[in-house]
Every structure is written in structure tokens, then in C-alpha cells.
MARBA-3410 file (N, C-alpha, C, O; in Angstrom, 1 decimal):
86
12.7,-26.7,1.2,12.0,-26.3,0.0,10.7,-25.7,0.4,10.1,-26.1,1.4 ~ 10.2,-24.5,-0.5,8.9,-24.1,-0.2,8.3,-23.8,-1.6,8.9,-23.3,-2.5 ~ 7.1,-24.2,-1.6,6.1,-24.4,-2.7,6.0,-23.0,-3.6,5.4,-22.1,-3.1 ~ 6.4,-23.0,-4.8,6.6,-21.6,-5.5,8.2,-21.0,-5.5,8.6,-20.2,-6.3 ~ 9.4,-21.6,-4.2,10.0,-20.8,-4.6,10.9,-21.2,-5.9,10.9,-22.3,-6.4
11.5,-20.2,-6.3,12.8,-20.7,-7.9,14.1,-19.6,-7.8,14.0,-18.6,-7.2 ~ 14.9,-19.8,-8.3,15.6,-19.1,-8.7,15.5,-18.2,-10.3,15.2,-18.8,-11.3 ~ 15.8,-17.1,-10.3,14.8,-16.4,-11.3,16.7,-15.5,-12.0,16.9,-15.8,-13.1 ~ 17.4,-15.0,-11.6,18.8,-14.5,-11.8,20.0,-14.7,-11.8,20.4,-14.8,-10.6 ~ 21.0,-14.7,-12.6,22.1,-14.9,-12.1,23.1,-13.7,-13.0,23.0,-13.5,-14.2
24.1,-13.1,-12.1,24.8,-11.9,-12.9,26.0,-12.4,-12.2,26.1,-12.8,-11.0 ~ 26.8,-12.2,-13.4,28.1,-12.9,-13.4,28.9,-11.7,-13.3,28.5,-10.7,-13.9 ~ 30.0,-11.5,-12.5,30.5,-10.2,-12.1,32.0,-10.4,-13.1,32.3,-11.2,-13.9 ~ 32.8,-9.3,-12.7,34.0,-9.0,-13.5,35.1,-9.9,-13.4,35.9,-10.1,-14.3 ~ 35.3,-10.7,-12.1,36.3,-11.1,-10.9,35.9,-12.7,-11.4,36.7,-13.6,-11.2
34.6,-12.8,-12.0,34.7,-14.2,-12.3,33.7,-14.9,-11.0,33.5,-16.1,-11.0 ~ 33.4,-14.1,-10.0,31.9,-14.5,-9.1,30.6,-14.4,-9.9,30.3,-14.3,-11.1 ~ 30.2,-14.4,-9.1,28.9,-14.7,-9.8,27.4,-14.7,-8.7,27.4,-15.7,-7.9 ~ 26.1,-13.8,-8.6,25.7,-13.9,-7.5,23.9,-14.8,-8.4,23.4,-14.8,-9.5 ~ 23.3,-15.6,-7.1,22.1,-16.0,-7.9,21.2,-15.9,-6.7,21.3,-16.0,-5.5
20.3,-15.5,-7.5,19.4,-14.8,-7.0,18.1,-15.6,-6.9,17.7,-16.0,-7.9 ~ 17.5,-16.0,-5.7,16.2,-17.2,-5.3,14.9,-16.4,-4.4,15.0,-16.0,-3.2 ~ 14.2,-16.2,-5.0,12.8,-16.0,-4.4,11.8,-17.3,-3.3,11.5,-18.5,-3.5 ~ 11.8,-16.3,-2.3,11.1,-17.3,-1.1,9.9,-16.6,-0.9,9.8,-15.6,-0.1 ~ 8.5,-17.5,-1.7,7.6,-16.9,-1.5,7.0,-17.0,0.1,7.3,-18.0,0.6
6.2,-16.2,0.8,5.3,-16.0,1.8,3.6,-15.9,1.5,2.9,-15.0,1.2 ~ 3.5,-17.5,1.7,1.9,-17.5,1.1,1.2,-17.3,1.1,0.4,-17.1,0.2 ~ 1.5,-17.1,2.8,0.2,-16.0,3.7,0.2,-14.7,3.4,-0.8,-14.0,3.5 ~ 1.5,-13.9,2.9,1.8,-12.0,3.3,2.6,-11.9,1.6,3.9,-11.9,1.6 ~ 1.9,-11.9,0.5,3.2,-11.4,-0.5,4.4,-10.6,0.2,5.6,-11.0,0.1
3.9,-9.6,0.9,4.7,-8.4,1.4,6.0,-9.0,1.9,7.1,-8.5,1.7 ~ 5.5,-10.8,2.9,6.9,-10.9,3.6,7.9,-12.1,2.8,8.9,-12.6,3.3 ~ 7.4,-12.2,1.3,8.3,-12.6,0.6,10.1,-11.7,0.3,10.4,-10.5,0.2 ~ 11.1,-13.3,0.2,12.2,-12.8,0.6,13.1,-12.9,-0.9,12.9,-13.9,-1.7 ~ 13.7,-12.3,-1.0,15.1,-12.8,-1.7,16.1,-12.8,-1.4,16.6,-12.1,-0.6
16.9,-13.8,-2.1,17.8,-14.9,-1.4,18.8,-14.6,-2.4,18.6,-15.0,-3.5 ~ 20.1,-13.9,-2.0,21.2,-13.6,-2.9,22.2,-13.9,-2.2,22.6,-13.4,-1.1 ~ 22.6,-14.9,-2.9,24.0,-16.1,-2.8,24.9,-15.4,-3.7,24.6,-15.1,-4.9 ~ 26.6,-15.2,-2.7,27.7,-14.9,-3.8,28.6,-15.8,-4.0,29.6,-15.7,-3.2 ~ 28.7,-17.0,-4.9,29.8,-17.8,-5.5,31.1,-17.3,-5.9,31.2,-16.0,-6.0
32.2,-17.9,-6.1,33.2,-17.7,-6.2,33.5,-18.4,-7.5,32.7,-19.3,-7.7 ~ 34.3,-18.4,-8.5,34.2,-18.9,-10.0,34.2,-20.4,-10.1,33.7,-21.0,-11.1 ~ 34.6,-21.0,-9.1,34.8,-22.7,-8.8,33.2,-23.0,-8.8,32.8,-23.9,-9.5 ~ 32.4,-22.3,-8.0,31.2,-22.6,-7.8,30.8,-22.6,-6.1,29.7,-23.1,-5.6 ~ 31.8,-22.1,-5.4,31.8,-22.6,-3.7,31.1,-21.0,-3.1,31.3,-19.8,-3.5
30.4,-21.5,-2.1,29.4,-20.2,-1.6,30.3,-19.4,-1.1,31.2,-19.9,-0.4 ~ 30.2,-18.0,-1.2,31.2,-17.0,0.0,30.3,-16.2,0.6,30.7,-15.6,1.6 ~ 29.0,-16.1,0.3,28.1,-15.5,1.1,26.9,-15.5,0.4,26.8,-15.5,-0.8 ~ 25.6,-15.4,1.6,24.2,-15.1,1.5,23.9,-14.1,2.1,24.6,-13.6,3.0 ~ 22.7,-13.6,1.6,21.8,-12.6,2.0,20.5,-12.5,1.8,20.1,-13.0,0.7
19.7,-12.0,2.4,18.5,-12.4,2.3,17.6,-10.5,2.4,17.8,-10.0,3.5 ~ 17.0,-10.0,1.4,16.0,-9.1,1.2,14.8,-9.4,1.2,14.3,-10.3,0.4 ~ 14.1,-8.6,1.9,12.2,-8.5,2.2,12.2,-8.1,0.4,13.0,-7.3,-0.3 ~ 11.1,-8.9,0.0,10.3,-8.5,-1.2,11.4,-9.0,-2.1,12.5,-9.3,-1.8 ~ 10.5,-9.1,-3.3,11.2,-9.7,-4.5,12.1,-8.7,-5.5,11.6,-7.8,-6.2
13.5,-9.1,-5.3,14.3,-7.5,-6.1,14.9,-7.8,-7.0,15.6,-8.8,-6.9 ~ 15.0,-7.4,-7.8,16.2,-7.7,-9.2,17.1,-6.7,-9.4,16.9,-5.5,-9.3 ~ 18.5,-7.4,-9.8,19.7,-6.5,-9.8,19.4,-5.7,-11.4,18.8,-6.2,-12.3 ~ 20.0,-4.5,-11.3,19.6,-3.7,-12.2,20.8,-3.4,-13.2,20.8,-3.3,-14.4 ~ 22.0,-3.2,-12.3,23.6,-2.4,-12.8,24.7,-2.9,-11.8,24.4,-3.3,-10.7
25.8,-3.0,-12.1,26.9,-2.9,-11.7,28.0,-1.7,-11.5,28.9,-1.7,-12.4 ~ 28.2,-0.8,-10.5,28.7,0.4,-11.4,30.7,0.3,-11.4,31.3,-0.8,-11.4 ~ 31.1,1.4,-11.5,32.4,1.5,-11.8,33.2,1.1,-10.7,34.4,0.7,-10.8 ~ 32.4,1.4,-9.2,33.1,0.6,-7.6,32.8,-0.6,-6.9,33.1,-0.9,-5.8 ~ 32.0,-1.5,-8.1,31.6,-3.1,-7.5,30.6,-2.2,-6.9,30.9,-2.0,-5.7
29.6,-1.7,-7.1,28.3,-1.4,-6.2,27.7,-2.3,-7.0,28.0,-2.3,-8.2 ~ 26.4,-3.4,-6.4,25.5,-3.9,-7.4,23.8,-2.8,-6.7,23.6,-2.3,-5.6 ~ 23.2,-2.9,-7.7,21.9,-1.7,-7.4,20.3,-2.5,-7.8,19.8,-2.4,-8.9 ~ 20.0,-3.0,-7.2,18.9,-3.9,-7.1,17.1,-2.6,-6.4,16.9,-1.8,-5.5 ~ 16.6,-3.2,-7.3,15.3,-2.5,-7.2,14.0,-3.6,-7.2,14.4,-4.6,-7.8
12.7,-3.7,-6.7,11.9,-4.3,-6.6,10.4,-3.5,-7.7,10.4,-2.3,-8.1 ~ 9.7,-4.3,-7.9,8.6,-4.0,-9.0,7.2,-3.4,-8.5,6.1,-3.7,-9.0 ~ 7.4,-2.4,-7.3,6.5,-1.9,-6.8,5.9,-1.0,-8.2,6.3,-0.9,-9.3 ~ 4.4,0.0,-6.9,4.4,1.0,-7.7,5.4,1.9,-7.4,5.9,2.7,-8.3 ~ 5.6,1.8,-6.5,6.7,3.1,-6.0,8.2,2.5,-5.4,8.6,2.6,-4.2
8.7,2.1,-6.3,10.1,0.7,-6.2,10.7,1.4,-5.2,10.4,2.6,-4.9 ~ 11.6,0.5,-4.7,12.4,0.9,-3.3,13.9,0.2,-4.5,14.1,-0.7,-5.3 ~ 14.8,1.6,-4.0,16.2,0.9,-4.8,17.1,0.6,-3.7,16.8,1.2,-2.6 ~ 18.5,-0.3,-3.5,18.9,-0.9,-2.2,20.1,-0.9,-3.2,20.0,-1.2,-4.4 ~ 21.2,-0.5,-2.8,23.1,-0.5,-3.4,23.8,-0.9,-1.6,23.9,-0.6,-0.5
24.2,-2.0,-2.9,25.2,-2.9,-1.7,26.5,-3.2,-2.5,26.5,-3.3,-3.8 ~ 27.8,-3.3,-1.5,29.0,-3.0,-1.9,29.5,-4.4,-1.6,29.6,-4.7,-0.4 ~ 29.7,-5.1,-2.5,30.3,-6.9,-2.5,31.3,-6.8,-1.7,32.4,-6.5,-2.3 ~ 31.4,-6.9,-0.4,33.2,-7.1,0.1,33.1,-8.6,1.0,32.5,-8.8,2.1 ~ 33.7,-9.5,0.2,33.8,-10.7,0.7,35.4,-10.5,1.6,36.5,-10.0,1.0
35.3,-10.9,2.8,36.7,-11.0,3.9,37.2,-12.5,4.1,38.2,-12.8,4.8
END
């Protein structure tokens, strides 16, 4: 556990997953604060983590399972990742 962090998201996908989304703050460096995106499976059982610099929120889902996640800069950085659990 680290002081400040929470879970702030959860988007429930088509397939019945579901990804939630946990901010790990960096006390010393905003900058090297992380987010922590866990993909469940409908039961509730982990299939994968990932972890992004800076604090990002998912935005969209589009028509090929891309999820499109962006951060609250001035000048946002946008990041599309393609869910393929193996």
C-alpha cells in the first residue's frame, strides 16, 4: 500500500471483462506517478496488469477492442492499446 493511492475507474468491456484502473502516487516526482490497469475476466479473476507513467484515463473503446486512454496534461499524451489476452 502507498499513502494517496485509490482506484479511480472501472470500464466494463463488451466480452463481460472488465479493466480497473489504480493510481500509484510518487511523492517525491508527480511526474513518476503510475497507473495500474488490471484486466479481469467476468468471474472477477486477474488476466493481466499493466502499469503506465502518469495518471491516464480511458476515454473510448472503438469498433476493434482498441481501448484509448489519455492523461490531463497541458499538452495530453494519447496511448491505444489492443486487449489481447493469450
Amino acid at each position: 500500500f502507498r499513502m494517496g493511492a485509490s482506484c479511480y475507474q472501472i470500464l466494463f468491456l463488451q466480452d463481460g471483462t472488465f479493466l480497473n484502473f489504480a493510481y500509484i502516487p510518487n511523492l517525491d516526482d508527480y511526474e513518476a506517478a503510475e497507473t495500474v490497469i488490471d484486466l479481469f475476466d467476468a468471474e472477477g479473476s486477474l488476466l493481466a496488469s499493466h502499469r503506465l507513467t502518469g495518471l491516464m484515463f480511458a476515454h473510448t473503446i472503438d469498433d476493434q477492442g482498441r481501448v484509448y486512454f489519455a492523461d490531463r496534461r497541458e499538452f495530453p499524451r494519447v496511448v491505444r492499446y489492443r486487449i489481447d489476452v493469450r
